[in-house]
C-alpha positions as CSV (number, residue, x, y, z in Angstrom):
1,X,49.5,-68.5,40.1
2,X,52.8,-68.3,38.7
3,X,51.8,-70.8,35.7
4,X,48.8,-67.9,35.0
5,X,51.6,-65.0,35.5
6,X,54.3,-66.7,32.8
7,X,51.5,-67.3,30.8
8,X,50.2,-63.6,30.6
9,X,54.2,-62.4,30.1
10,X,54.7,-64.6,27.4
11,X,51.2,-63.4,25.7
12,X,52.6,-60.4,26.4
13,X,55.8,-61.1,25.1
14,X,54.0,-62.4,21.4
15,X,51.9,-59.2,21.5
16,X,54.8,-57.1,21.3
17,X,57.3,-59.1,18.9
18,X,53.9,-59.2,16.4
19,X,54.1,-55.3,16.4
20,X,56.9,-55.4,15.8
21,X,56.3,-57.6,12.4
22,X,53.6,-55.1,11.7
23,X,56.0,-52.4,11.6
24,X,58.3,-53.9,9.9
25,X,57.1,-56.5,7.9
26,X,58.3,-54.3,5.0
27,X,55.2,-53.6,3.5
28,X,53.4,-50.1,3.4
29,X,52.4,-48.5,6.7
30,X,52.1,-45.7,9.1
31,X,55.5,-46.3,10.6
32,X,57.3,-47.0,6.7
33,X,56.7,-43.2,6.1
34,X,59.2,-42.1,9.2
35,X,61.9,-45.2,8.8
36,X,61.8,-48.4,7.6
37,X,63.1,-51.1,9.6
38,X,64.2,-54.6,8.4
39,X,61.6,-57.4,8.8
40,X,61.8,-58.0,12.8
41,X,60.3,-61.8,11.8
42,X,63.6,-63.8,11.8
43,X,64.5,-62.0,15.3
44,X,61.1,-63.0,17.2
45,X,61.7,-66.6,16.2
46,X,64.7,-66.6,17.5
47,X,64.1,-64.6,20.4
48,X,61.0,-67.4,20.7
49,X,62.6,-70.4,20.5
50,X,65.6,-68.8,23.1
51,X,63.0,-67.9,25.8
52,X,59.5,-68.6,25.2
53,X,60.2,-72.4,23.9
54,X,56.7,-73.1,23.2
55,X,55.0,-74.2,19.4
56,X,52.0,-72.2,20.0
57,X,54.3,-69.5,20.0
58,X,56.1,-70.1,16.8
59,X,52.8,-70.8,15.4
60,X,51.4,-67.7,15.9
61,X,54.6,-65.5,15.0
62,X,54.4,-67.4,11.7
63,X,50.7,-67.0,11.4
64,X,50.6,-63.5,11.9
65,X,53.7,-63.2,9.4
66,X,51.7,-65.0,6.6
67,X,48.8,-62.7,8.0
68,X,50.6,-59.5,7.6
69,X,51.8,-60.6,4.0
70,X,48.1,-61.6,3.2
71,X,46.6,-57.9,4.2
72,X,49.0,-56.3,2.6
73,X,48.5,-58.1,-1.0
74,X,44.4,-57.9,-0.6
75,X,43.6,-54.5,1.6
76,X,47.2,-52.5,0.0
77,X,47.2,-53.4,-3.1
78,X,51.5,-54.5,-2.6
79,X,52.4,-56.9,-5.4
80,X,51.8,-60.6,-5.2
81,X,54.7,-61.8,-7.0
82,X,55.9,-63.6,-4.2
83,X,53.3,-65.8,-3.6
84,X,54.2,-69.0,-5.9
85,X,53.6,-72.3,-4.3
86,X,57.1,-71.4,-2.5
87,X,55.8,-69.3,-0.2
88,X,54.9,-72.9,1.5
89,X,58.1,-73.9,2.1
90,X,58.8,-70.2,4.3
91,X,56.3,-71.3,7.0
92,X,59.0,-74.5,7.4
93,X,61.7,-72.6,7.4
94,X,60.6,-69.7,9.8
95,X,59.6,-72.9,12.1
96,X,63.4,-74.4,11.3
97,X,64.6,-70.9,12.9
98,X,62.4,-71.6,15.9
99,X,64.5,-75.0,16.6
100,X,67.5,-73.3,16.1
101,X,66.8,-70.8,18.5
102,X,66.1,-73.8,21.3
103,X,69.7,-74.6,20.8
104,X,70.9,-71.1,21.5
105,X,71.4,-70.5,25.9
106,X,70.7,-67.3,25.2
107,X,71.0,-63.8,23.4
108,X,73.2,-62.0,26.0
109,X,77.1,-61.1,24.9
110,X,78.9,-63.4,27.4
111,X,81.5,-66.4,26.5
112,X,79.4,-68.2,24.0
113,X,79.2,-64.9,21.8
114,X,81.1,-66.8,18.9
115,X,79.0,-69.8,19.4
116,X,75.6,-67.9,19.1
117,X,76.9,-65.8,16.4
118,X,78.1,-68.5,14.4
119,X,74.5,-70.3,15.2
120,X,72.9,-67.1,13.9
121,X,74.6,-66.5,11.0
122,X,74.5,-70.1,9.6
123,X,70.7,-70.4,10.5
124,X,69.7,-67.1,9.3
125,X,71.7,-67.9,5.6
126,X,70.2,-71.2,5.5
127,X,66.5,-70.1,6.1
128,X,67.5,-67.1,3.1
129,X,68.9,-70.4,0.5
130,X,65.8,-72.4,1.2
131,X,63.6,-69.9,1.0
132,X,65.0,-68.0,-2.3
133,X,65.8,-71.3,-3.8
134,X,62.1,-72.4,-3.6
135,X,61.2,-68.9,-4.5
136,X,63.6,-68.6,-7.4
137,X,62.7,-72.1,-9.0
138,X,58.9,-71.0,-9.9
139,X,60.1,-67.6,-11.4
140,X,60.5,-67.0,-15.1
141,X,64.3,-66.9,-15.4
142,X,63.9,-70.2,-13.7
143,X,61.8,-71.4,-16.5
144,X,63.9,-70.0,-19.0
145,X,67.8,-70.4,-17.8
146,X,67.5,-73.0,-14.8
147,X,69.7,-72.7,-11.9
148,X,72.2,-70.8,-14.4
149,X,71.4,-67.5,-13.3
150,X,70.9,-68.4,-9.3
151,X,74.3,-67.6,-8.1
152,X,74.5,-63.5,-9.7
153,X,70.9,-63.6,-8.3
154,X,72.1,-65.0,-4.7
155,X,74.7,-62.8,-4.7
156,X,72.6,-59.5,-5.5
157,X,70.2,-60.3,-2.4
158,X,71.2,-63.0,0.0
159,X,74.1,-59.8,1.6
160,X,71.1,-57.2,1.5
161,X,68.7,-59.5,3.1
162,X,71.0,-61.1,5.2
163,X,72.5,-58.7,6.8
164,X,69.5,-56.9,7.6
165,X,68.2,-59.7,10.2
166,X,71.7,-60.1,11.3
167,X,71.4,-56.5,12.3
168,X,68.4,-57.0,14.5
169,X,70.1,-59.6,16.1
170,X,73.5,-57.4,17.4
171,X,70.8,-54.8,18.6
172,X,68.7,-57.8,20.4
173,X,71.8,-59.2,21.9
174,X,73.1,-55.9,23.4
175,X,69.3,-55.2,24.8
176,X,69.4,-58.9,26.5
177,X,73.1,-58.2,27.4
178,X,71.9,-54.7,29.4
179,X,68.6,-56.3,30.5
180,X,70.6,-59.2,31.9
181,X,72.8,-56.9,33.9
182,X,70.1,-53.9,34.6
183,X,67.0,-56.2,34.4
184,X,64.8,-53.5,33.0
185,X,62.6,-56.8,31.3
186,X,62.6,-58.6,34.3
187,X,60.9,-61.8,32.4
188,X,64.0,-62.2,29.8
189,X,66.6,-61.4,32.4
190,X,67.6,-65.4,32.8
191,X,68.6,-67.5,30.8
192,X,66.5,-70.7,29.3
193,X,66.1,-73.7,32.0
């Protein structure tokens, strides 16, 4: 019985952190025309890998974020210029986030603050290098400067995009932080075992 109850939170748990992705996967929707939110994918891995620990549940956050990308190139029309054969390296990074977030006790503000934020940070800016690196090695300037160019272009986006999901995260950690004192999510308010 309690196998069958974890098992319907965590579903539970996915459901909602995929919303979330829908929302604010960055493409055009209902929710875009009242505020757009930064990309919430970064922040369910981690919150994933912190309390949910399982692959299938990686797998289907990443699914659904190569879903969400998908729908939004074929049914909206938004541009496909970032599909290159990078975009196969994102899946392995998204998953490298997942791991990362096993390591972390969890997301509450307590005495390993530094230690998670450090974790965070460093994870979060790796998964960005990887990812843009891959990206920006099949682009045109690529093709036409090599990596010349790749450090104006890291440092036009990697503090915009990087800062963004490190934003999610403060407002995550001080929602775990009152849940773990309040327990108003009863199923997050522990730590991992």
């Amino acid at each position: 019985m309690t196998n069958q109850i974890n098992k319907t939170r965590t579903i539970f748990a996915v459901f909602i952190m995929v919303l979330l992705m829908i929302a604010t996967r960055g493409h055009s929707n209902w929710l875009s025309s009242f505020v757009h939110l930064p990309d919430f994918t970064i922040p369910a891995l981690f919150i994933a890998g912190i309390y949910l620990r399982q692959f299938w549940v990686a797998f289907v956050i990443i699914l659904s974020a190569i879903a969400i990308d998908n729908y939004a190139i074929v049914h909206e029309g938004i541009s496909a210029n970032c599909i290159t054969p990078a975009y196969s390296v994102l899946p392995l990074t998204y998953y490298g986030i997942f791991w990362v977030g096993k390591y972390i006790n969890s997301l509450n503000i307590d005495t390993s603050i530094v230690k998670n934020a450090l974790i965070v940070i460093a994870a979060t800016s790796t998964q960005w290098l990887v990812a843009t690196s891959s990206y920006y090695f099949f682009t045109a300037t690529y093709a036409k400067t090599g990596w010349a160019n790749f450090p104006a272009y890291a440092a036009q986006w990697s503090i915009v995009e990087i800062l963004l999901v490190l934003y999610w995260m403060v407002a995550i950690s001080i929602v775990f932080t009152l849940n773990h004192r309040y327990s108003f999510i009863p199923y997050f308010s522990a730590q991992k075992n």
